[in-house]
C-alpha positions in Angstrom: -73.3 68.1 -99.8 -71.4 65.0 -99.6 -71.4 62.1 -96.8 -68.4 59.8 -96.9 -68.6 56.4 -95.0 -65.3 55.7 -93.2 -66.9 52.5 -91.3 -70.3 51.1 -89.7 -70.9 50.6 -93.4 -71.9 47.0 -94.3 -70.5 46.2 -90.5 -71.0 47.1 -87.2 -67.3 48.8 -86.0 -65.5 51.7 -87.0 -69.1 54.3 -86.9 -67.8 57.1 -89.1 -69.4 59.2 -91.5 -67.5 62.3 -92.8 -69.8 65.0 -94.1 -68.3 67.8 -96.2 -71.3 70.6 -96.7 -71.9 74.8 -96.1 -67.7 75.4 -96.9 -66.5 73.0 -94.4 -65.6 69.5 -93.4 -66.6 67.3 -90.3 -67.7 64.0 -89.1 -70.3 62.2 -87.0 -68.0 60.0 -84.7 -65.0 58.6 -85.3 -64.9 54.8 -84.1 -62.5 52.3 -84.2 -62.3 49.2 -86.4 -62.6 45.9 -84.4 -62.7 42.0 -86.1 -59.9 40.5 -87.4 -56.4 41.2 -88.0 -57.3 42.9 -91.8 -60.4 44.8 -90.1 -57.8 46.3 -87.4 -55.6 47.2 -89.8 -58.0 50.0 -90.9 -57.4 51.6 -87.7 -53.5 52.2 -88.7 -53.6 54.1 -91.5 -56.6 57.4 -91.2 -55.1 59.9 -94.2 -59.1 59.1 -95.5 -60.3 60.8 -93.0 -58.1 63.7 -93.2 -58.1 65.3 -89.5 -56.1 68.1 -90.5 -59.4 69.3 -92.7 -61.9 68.4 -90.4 -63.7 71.9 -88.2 -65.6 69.7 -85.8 -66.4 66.4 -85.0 -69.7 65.3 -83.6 -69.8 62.3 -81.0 -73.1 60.2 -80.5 -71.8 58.2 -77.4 -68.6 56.7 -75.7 -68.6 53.2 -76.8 -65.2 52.6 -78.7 -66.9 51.5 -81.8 -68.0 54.8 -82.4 -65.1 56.9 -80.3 -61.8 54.9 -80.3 -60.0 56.7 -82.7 -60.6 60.4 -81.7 -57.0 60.1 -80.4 -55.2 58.8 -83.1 -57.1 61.9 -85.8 -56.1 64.0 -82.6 -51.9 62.4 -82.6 -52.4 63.4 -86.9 -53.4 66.9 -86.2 -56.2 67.5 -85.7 -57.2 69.7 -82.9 -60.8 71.4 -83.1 -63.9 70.6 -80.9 -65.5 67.8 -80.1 -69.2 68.3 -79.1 -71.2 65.9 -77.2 -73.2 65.4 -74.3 -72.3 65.6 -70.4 -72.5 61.8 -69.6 -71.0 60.9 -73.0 -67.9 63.5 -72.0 -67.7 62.0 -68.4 -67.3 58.3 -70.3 -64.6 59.2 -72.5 -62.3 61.1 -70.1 -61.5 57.0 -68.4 -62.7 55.4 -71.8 -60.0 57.1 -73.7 -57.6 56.9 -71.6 -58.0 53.0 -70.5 -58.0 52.4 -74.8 -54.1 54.3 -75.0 -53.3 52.2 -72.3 -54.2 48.9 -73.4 -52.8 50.2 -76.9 -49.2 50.8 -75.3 -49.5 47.6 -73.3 -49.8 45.7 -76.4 -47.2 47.6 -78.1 -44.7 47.2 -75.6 -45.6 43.5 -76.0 -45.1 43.1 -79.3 -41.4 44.8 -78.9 -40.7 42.3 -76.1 -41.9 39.7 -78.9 -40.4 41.1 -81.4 -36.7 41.3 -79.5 -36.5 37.8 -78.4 -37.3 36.8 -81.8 -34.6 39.1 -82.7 -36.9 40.6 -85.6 -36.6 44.9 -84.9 -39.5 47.7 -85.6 -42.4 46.3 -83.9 -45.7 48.4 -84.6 -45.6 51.1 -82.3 -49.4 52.0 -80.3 -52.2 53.2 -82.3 -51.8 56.2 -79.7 -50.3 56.9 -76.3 -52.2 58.2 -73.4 -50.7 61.5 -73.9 -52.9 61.5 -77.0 -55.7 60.5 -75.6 -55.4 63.2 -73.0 -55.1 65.6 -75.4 -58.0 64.7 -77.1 -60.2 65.0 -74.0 -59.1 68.1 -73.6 -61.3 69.1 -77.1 -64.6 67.9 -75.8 -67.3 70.3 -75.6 -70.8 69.6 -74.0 -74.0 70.2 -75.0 -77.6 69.2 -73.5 -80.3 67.2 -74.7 -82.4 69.8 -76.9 -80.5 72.5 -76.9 -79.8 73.9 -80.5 -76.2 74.9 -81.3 -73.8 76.2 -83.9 -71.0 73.9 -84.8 -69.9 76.1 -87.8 -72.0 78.6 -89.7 -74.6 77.2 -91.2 -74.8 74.5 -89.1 -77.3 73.8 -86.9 -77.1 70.6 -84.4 -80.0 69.2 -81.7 -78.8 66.1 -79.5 -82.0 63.6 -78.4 -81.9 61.0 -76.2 -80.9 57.5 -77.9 -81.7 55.6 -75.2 -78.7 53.2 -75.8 -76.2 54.5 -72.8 -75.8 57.2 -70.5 -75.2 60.4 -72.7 -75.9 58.2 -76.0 -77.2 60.9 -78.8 -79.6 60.9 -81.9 -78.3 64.1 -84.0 -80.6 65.5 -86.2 -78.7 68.7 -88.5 -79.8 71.3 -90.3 -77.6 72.3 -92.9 -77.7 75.5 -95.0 -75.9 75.5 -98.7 -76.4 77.5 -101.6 -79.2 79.2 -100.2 -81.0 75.9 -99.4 -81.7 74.2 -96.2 -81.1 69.8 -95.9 -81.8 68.1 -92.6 -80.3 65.0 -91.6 -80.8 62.7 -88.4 -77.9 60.2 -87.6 -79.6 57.9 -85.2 -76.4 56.7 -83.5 -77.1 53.1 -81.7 -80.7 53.4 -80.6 -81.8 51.7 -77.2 -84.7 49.6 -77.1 -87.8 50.6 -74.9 -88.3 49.2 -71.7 -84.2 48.5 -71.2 -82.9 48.6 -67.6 -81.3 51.9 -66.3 -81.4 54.2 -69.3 -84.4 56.1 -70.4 -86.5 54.9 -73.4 -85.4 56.7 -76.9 -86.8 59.7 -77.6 -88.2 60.6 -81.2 -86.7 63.6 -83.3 -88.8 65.7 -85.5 -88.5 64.2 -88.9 -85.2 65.5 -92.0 -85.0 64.9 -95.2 -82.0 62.5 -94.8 -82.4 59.5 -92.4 -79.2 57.6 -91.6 -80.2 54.9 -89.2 -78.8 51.8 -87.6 -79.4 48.1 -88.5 -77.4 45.8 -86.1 -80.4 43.5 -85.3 -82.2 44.3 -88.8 -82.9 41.1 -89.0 -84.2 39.9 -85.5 -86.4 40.5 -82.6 -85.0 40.6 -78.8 -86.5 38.5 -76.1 -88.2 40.7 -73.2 -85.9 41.2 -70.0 -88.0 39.0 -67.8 -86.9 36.4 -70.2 -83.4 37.3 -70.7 -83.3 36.8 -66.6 -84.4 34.0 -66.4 -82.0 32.8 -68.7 -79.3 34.2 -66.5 -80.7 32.3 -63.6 -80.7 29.7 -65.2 -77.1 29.8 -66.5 -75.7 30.6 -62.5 -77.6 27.5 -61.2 -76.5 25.6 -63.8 -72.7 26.4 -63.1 -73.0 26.4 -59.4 -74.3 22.8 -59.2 -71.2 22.2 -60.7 -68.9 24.4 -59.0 -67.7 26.4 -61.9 -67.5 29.6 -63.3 -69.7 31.5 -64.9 -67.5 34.1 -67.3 -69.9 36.9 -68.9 -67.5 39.1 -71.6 -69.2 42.5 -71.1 -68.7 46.2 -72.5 -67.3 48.1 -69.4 -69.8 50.6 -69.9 -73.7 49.8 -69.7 -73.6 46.3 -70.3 -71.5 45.8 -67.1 -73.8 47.7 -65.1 -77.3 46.1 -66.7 -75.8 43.1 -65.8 -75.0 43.9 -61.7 -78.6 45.4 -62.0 -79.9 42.1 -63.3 -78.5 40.3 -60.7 -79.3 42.7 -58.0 -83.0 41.9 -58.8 -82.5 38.4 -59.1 -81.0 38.2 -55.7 -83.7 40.3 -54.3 -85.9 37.5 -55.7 -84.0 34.9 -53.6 -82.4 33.6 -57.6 -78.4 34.4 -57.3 -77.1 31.5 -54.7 -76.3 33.6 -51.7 -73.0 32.4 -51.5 -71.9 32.8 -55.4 -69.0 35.5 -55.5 -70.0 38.2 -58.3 -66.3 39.7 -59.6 -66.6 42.9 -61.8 -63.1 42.4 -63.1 -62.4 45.6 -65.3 -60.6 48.5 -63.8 -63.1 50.8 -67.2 -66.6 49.2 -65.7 -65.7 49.8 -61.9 -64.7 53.7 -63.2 -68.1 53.7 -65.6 -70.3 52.7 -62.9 -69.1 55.6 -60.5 -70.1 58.0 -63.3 -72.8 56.0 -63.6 -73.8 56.8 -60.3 -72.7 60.2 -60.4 -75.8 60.8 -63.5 -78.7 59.2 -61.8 -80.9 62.0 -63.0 -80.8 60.6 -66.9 -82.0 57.1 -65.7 -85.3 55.5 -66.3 -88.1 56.0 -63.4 -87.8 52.1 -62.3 -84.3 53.0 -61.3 -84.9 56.3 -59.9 -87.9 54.9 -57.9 -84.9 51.8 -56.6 -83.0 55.1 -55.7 -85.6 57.4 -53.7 -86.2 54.0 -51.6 -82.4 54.0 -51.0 -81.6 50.9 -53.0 -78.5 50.5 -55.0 -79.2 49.1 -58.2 -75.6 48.4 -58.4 -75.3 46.9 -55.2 -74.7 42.9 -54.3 -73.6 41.3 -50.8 -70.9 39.1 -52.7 -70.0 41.2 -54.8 -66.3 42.5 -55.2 -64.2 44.5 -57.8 -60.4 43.8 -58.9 -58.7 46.6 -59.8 -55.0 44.9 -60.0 -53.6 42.9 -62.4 -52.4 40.5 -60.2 -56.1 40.3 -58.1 -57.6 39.3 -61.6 -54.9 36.2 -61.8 -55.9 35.0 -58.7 -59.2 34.6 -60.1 -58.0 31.9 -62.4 -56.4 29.8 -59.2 -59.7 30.1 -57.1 -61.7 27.1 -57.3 -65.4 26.8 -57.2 -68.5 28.6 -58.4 -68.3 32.9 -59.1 -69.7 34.8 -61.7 -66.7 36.9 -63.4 -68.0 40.4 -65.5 -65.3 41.3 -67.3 -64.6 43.4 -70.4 -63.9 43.4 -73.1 -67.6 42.4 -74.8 -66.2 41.2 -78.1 -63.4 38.9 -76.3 -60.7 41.0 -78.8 -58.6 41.9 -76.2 -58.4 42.4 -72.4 -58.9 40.4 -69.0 -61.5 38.3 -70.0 -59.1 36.5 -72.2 -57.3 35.0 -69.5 -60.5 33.8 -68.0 -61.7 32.4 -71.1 -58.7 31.2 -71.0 -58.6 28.9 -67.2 -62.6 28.1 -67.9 -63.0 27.5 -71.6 -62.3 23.7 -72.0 -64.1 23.5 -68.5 -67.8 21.0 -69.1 -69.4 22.8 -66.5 -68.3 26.0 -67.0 -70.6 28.8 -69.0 -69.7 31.8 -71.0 -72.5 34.3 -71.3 -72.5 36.6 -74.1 -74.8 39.7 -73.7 -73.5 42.1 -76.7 -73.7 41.8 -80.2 -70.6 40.1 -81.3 -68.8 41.1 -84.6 -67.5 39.2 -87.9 -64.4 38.0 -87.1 -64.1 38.7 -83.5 -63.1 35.5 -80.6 -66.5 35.9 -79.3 -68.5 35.6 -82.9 -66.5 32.5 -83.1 -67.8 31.1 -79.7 -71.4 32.2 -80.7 -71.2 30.5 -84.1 -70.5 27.4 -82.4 -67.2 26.6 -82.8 -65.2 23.7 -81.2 -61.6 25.2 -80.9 -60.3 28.8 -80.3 -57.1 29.5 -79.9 -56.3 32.0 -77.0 -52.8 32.7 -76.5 -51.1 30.5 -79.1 -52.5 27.8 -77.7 -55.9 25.8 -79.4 -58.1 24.5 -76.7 -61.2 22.6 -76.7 -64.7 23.9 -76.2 -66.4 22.2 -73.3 -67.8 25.3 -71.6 -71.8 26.1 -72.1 -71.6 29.0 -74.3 -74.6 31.1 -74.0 -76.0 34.0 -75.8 -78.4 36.4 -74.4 -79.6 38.7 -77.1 -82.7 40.7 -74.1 -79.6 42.7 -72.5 -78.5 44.6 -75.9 -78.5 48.3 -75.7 -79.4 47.9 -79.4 -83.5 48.4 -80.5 -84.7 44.7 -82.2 -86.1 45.1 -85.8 -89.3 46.1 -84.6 -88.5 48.3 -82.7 -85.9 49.8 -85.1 -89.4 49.8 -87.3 -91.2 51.6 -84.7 -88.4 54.1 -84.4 -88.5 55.0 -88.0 -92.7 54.7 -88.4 -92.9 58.6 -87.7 -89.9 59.7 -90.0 -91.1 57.6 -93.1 -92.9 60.5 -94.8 -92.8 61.5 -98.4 -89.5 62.9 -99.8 -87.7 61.4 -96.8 -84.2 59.5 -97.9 -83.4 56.4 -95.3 -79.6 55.2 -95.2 -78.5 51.9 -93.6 -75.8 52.0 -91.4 -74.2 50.0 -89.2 -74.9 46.5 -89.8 -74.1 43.1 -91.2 -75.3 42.8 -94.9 -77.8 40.4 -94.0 -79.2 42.0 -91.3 -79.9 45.9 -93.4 -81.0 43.6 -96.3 -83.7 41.6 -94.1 -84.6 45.3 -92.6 -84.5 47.0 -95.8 -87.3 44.7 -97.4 -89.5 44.9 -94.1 -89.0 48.9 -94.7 -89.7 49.1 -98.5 -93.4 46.4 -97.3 -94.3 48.6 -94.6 -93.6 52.0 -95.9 -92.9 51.8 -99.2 -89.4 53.3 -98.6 -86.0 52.6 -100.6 -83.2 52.0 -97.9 -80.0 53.1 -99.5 -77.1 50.5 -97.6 -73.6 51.9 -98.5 -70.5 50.4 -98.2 -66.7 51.1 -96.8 -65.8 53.9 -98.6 -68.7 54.4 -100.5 -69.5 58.4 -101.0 -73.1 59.8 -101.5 -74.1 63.4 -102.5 -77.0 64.6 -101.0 -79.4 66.9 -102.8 -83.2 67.4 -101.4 -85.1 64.6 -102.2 -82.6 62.6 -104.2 -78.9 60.9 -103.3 -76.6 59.9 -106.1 -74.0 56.9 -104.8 -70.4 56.7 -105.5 -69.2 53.4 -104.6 -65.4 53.5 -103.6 -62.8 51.8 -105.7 -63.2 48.0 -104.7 -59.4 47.6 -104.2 -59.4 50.5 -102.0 -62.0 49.0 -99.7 -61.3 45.5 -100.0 -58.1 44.7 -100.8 -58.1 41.2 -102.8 -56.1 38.3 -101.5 -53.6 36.8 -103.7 -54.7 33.3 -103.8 -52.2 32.7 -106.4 -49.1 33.9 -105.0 -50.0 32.4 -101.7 -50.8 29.1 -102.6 -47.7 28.6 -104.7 -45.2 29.4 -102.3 -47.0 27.0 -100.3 -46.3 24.5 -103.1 -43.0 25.5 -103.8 -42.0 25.7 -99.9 -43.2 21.8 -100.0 -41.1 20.7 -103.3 -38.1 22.1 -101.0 -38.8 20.3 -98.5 -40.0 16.8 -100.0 -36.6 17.4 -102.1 -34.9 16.9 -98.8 -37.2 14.5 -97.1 -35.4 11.5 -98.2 -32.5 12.5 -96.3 -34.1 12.6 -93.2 -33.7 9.0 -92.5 -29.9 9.2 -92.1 -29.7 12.1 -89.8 -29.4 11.9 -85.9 -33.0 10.5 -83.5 -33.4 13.6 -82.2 -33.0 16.2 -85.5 -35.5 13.6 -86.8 -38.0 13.6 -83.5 -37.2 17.9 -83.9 -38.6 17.7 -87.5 -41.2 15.7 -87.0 -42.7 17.9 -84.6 -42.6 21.0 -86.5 -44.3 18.8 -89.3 -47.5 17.6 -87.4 -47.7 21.1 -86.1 -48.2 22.0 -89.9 -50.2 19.0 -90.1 -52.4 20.3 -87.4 -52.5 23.9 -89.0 -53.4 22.6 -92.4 -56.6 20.6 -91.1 -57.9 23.9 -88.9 -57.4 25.6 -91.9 -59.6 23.2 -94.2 -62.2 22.6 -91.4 -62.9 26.5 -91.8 -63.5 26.5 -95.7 
C-alpha cells in the first residue's frame, strides 16, 4: 500500500493524499494550492495526480483547500464518485461553482490585460463552471457512522471533525494480500467548545494515523477572550469613524463571526448604530445551508433556536450581493464592520476594501483564519509596512489584528487531546498539513508525551505502508521544489544595467521630456530594487 502526498505536506493548502492499495487507486481530497505565484502554479499542471486512474475520491469537507480542484481532475477525465457527507455536498454545489467563477473572471482579465499590452495566449481558467458543474454532479453522500464500500476491499466510516458543517474524520479499512491496514485521515479537526458546530468526535483507533498540525505549535485563546478582543477592535474603529474590514472564509468563519456579534449586541457591546455588511455573494449562500442543517449544530445554538433566536441575525445588518453594491461600500464614509471573503486576502472583494481602508490610522483589519506562507494576509500578520494591492504599494496605517479564538482548527493541545486515545502500541502517526515549524514543535511534544515517532512528509514525498512499519520515499527535490537560477537571474540583471549605463551618458543631450520619461522609469526601478532588499 502506498500513500502519495500531492499537498498539505510541509504546508497548509493543497490537502491531498493519493492512496494506491487492494488493486485500485484513489485519494483523500483533492485541494487547491494557495500562497504565492510558484505555490499557485501547482494547481496548473495535475498529470501527478492522474484522474484518469483514480476509482474514487474521498472528500473530508468543502473548504477550497481541501476541495478546489475536484473540477479541474474532473475537466482531465476523471469522472467516478465522490463520497462525502450531506452538509459537505450542500457546500460544494455554490462553493464550486463561485471558485469556476472567480477562475473565469480572472482569466478573462488577464486576456483583457494581455490584449492591450498586445502580448496573445493569456492563461486560460483553471476550470469553467461547466466543470465545476459537472463535478457536482459526482458527489455521493454518506452519514456520519455509517460503514460503506468505496471499492472492494475498502471499507470507509465518516465522524464528526467538528471543524465545519459536514467536516469528516475518515477512518479506512483496507484489505490487501489477505491482510487488513486501518488508517484515520483526521481532515481539519475543530476545537471543543467552538461556536455553532458540534465538538469532534473520536474514532476508534488504525494502525495508520495521519493527522493535522496547523497550530502544532500554539495554543488558542478561549472565545470569551477572542470577543472581547472583537469588541474591543469595533469600539476602537467607531470612535474614529472607520471601518472595521474582517477577511473571512465564506463558509463557517463568516457565520462564527455574525454569531459573535449577535451575542455581543445582545450584551449591549456592538454600537447600535454600526452597519455589519456580509459582503460575499459564497457566505450569504453558506449561511442559508447553514440554516437549512440546524440539526448538526452544537446544543448552545440549538437551545438560541428552540427560543426562536437567530444566531445569525443583527438589526444593522445587511448583505451585498452585487458587484456594484460592494463598490459603494468603499464611497460610504463612517464606521461599519465589512465580513468579506476571501480569508487569505488572495483574491476576491475584500481586496478592494483592503484596498479604500488599508493606509487608513483608524481603520482595523481583523484576521480570524490561519493565514498561509506567502499569502497578502500572512504578510499583514507578519507585520509588514507596505503591500501592494492592485499594482499600487500603499502604506500600512490600519490596526491589523489577529484573532487566533475563532479558528475552526484544534490548538496543540487540543490536537494532543485528540490523538491521546489513538497513541497505542504499533500505531504509525503522520503529520500533515502544517508549516515545518509548527509539525516539528508538535512532533517533539508527541514523541515527550507518548513516546511516539511523527513521520512529517513532504510535497511529493511517497510512503509504503506495511502493519506496523512505513518505509519513506522522498520525491526528487527538483520535482518538488524547483531551484531558482540565482545565476542566470542576477546576470541579466547586470548585463541589462551595462546596456544601459553604456547609454546613460547620452542622456544629457536628448529632449527635457525623454529625459523627465527616463527618469521616471528609473526611480520606479530604484523603488523596486529597495522593496526588494528590504525583504532579504
Amino acid at each position: 500500500m502506498k500513500v502519495r502526498f500531492l499537498g498539505a505536506a510541509k504546508t497548509v493548502t493543497g490537502s491531498c493524499h493519493v492512496i494506491e492499495a487492494a488493486g485500485g487507486r484513489f485519494c483523500v481530497d483533492c485541494g487547491m494550492h494557495q500562497g504565492n505565484k510558484a505555490i499557485e502554479s501547482r494547481n496548473s499542471d495535475v498529470r501527478a495526480y492522474r484522474p484518469r486512474e483514480l476509482d474514487f475520491i474521498l472528500m473530508t469537507h468543502a473548504h477550497i483547500d481541501h476541495s478546489g480542484l475536484l473540477p479541474m481532475l474532473v475537466r482531465e477525465g476523471f469522472d467516478k464518485p465522490v463520497y462525502c457527507t450531506g452538509a459537505t455536498a450542500a457546500l460544494l454545489r455554490v462553493m464550486l461553482e463561485d471558485s469556476a467563477h472567480i477562475q473565469e473572471t480572472e482569466a478573462q482579465r488577464r486576456s483583457e490585460k494581455y490584449r492591450r499590452r498586445g502580448l496573445k495566449n493569456p492563461r486560460p481558467p483553471l476550470y469553467t463552471v461547466d466543470d465545476a458543474r459537472k463535478a457536482v454532479n459526482l458527489l455521493r453522500v454518506v452519514d456520519y457512522h455509517q460503514p460503506f464500500e468505496p471499492a472492494p476491499g475498502v471499507s470507509t466510516v465518516f465522524y464528526d471533525a467538528g471543524h465545519i458543517l459536514g467536516s469528516g474524520t475518515l477512518r479506512l479499512e483496507i484489505m490487501e494480500d489477505g491482510q487488513p491496514l486501518s488508517l484515520i485521515f483526521s481532515g481539519d479537526i475543530g476545537r471543543k467548545g467552538a461556536l455553532i458546530v458540534r465538538d469532534p468526535e473520536q474514532p476508534p483507533i488504525a494502525d495508520y494515523i495521519f493527522m493535522e498540525s496547523t497550530y502544532g505549535d500554539r495554543d488558542h485563546k478561549n472565545e470569551s477572550d477572542s470577543a472581547d478582543e472583537l469588541a474591543e477592535a469595533l469600539a476602537w474603529s467607531y470612535a474614529r469613524k472607520e471601518k472595521v474590514i474582517i477577511p473571512a472564509f465564506a463558509v463557517e468563519r463568516t457565520q462564527e463571526i455574525l454569531y459573535c456579534l449577535h451575542m455581543l449586541n445582545r450584551d449591549g457591546r456592538l454600537p447600535g448604530d454600526m452597519p455589519v455588511i456580509v459582503d460575499s455573494p459564497l457566505a450569504i449562500r453558506a449561511t442559508e445551508i447553514f440554516q437549512n442543517n440546524y440539526e448538526l449544530f452544537d446544543d448552545e445554538a440549538k437551545k438560541l433556536l428552540a427560543d426562536r433566536e437567530n444566531p445569525f441575525a443583527l438589526p444593522n445588518l445587511r448583505f451585498t450581493l452585487s458587484s456594484d453594491e460592494s463598490r459603494a461600500l468603499n464611497s460610504t464614509r463612517g464606521p461599519a464592520v465589512v465580513i468579506s471573503a476571501s480569508g487569505m486576502c488572495n483574491a476576491g472583494r475584500v481586496l478592494h476594501h483592503l484596498k479604500h481602508n488599508i493606509w487608513r490610522p483608524g481603520a482595523s483589519v481583523v484576521f480570524v483564519g490561519y493565514q498561509a506562507a506567502g499569502t497578502p494576509g500572512r504578510k499583514l500578520v507578519e507585520k509588514a509596512k507596505k503591500i501592494s494591492l492592485f499594482g499600487e504599494d500603499m502604506e500600512v496605517a490600519a490596526r491589523i489584528l489577529t484573532i487566533n479564538g475563532f479558528s475552526g482548527h484544534a490548538g496543540q493541545g487540543q490536537l494532543l487531546d485528540w490523538l491521546a486515545p489513538l497513541a497505542v502500541r504499533d500505531a504509525r502517526l503522520v503529520l500533515i498539513h502544517g508549516e515545518e515549524r509548527a509539525q516539528n514543535a508538535l512532533a517533539a511534544l508527541i514523541k515527550q508525551r507518548f513516546g511516539m515517532d511523527a513521520l512529517i512528509p513532504g510535497y511529493l514525498d511517497e510512503i509504503v505502508l506495511e502493519k506496523g512499519r512505513a518505509v519513506r520515499t522522498e520525491a526528487v527535490e527538483e520535482a518538488a521544489h524547483p531551484a531558482v537560477n540565482w545565476e542566470f537571474l542576477t546576470a541579466e540583471v547586470e548585463r541589462k544595467w551595462a546596456i544601459f549605463k553604456s547609454k546613460a551618458d547620452s542622456l544629457g543631450d536628448r529632449p527635457w521630456v525623454e529625459q523627465t520619461d527616463t527618469e521616471e522609469a528609473l526611480a520606479k526601478l530604484d523603488y523596486a530594487l529597495t522593496r526588494l532588499i528590504s525583504r532579504l
